[in-house]
C-alpha positions in Angstrom: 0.0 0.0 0.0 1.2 3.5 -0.9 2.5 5.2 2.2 0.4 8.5 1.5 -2.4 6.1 1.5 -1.9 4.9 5.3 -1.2 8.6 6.1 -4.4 9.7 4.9 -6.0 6.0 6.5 -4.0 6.7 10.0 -5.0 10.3 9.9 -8.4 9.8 9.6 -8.7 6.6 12.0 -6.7 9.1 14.9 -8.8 11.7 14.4 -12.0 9.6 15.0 -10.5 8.0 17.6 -8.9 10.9 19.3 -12.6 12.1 21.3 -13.8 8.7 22.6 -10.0 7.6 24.4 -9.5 11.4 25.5 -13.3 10.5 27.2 -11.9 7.1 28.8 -8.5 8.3 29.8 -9.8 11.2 31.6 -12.7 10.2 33.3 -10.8 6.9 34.6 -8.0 9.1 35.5 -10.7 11.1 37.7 -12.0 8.1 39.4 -9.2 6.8 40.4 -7.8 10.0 41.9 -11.4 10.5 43.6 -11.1 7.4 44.9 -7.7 8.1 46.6 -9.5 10.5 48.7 -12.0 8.2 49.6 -14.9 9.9 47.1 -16.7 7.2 44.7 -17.7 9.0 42.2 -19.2 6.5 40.1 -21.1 8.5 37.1 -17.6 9.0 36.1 -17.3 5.0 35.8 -20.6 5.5 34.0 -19.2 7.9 31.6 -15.7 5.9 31.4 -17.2 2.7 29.8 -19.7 4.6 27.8 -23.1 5.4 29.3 -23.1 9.3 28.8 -26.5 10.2 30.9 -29.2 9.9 28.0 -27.6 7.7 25.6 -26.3 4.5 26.7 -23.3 3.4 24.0 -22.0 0.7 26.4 -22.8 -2.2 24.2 -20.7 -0.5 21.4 -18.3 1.8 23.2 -15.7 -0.7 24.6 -15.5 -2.7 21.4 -14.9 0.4 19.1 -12.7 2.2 21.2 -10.6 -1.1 21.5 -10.8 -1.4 17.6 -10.0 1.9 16.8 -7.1 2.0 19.1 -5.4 -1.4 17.7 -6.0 -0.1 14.4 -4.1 3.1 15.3 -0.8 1.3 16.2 -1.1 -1.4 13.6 -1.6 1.8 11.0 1.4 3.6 13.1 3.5 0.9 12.9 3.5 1.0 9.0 4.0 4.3 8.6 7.0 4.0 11.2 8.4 0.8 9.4 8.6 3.1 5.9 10.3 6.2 7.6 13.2 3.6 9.0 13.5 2.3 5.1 
């Protein structure tokens, strides 16, 4: 595959992707410091696997965030393996 081609696929996959892990890493980040203080917090566990208030995305969240992460290094990985060559 042409390397512009898997920086345009990379690109696009990070910037999907970019919103949903900044979500997961932050709000799991929170907990846990919370729960150093002794506060449990829990709508932030809520929020963390994907159950924003409203709209529930749990069923879907974990297995796309997971996807679109490992797709994300895989895609990385080529584009690193070209610049060494």
């Amino acid at each position: 595959m042409p390397s512009n081609k898997i920086k345009k696929i990379h690109r696009r996959m990070t910037l999907i992707a970019v919103l949903p892990l900044f979500i997961t890493v932050i709000s799991g980040s929170l907990y846990s410091l919370f729960q150093y203080f002794g506060l449990d917090l829990f709508w932030l566990m809520k929020i963390h696997t994907g159950n924003f208030f409203f709209v529930n995305f749990q069923p879907l969240y974990t297995p796309a965030v997971g996807f679109l992460t490992i797709a994300a290094i895989i895609s990385g990985l080529f584009l690193f393996s070209r610049s060494k060559s």
